[in-house]
N, C-alpha and C positions, 0 to 999 in steps of 0.2 A: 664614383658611386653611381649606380642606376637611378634614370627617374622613377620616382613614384607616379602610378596612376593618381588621378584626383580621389579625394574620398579615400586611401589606403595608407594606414599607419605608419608612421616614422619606427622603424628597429629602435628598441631601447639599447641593442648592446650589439659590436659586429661580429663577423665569424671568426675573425682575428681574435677579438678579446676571449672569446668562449673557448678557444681552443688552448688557450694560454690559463684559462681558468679549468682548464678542465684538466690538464701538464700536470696542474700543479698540485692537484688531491693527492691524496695518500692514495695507494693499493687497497681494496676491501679484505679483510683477513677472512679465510676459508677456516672457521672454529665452529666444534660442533655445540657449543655453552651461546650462541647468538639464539636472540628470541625467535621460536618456532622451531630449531632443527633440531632439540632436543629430544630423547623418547622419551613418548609418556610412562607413568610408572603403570605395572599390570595391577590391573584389581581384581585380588583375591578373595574377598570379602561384601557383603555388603551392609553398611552401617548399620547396628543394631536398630528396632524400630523401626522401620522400613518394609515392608513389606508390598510384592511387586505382583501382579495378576495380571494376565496376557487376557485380552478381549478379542470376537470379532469387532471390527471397523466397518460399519455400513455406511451409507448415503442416502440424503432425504432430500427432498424437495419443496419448498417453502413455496406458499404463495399469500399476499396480502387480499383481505378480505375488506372490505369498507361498508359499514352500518350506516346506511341515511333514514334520515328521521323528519317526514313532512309535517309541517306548521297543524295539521290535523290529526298528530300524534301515530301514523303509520310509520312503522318500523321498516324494512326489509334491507336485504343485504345485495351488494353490487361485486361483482369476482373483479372485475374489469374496471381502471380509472376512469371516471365519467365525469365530464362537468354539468349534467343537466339529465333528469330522467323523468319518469312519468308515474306520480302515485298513484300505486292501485287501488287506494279507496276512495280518494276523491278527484284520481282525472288531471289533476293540474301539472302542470310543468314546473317543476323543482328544479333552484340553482343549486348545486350542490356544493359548500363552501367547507373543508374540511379545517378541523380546528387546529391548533398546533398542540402538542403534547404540553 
């Protein structure tokens, strides 16, 4: 048997044993009743109640908006994550600490 390098796992099982495990399985039977190879049944029909309407499928593009709100009751909105900005009524520098939902 070869050394192992350090640090590299011991085989649980050898090539010898696997091959003799392997000898010894059955054949896999080629039937078309095995899960998957069956054909699907055709649908002719569609269940009563049901009713199907084709759409176009567009694409939009999202962006987060953030409302801060200075200790002197100014409002205004930031497009962009900011941690600090400058209210424009009263001048000061604003932490801006977003709340959690």
């Amino acid at each position: 048997m070869a050394k192992l390098a350090a640090g590299e796992p011991e085989d649980l099982i050898s090539l010898s044993q696997l091959m003799k495990v392997l000898e010894d399985e059955p054949e896999p039977v080629d039937d078309d009743a095995t899960l998957g190879t069956a054909p699907l049944p055709k649908i002719t029909r569609m269940p009563e109640g049901i009713e199907v309407t084709e759409r176009h499928l567009g694409r939009a593009v999202g962006h987060w908006v953030l409302q801060v709100r200075c200790e002197c009751g100014r409002r205004w909105f930031e497009v962009d994550p900011v941690q600090t900005a400058d209210c424009p009524r009263c001048g000061a520098l604003v932490l801006i600490d977003i709340e959690p939902k």
